[in-house]
C-alpha positions, 0 to 999 in steps of 0.5 A: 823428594828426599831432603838433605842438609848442610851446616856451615858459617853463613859467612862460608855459604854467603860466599859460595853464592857469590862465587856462584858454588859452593866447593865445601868447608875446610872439613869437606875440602881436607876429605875431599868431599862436601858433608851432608847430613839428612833431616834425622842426622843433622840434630846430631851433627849440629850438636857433635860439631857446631856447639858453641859456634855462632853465625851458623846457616842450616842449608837445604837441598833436594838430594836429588837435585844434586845427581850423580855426585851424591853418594850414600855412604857409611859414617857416624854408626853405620849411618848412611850420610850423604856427601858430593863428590865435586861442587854444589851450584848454591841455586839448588839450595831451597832454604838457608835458615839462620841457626840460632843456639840453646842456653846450653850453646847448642844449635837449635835446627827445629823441625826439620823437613825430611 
């Protein structure tokens, strides 16, 4: 059971599990798909995107929870990321983890299950 990651404002995935999906960040809406990252990825993700950044929530998820509408495609290097193509119900979601930052203002993620 693969995992996957997303990285976002806590106040971004509080409202998504209100509204009951969760249609993706401003970055995932303006692509038109919802980032994703797996355990290895996210480190540097976190680090390339979220430095500085306070109020962070680390989201995981089964990737094959999501079906169809996850897809491994090139990015970063060469990379093959996951994203989704539609919306995620935030009741997949296995952990939300608050993200803390280094002195240096880099998100701490911590071992990370893969």
């Amino acid at each position: 059971m693969p995992r996957v990651y997303k990285i976002l404002k806590r106040a971004e995935w509080d409202a998504a599990v209100r509204a009951g999906r969760f249609e993706g960040a401003a970055i995932d809406l303006a692509d038109g798909y919802i980032h994703l990252s797996t355990a290895a990825q996210a480190p540097e993700t976190a680090r390339r995107y979220f430095t500085g950044q306070t109020g962070l929530a680390l989201v995981r998820f089964d990737a094959t929870a999501l079906g169809v509408a996850l897809r491994w495609e090139p990015s970063r290097g060469g990379d093959l990321f996951p994203h989704v193509y539609g919306w995620i119900d935030p009741a997949l979601a296995e952990a939300v983890t608050e993200i803390d930052l280094d002195p240096e203002g880099a998100p701490r993620l911590g071992a990370l299950p893969a």
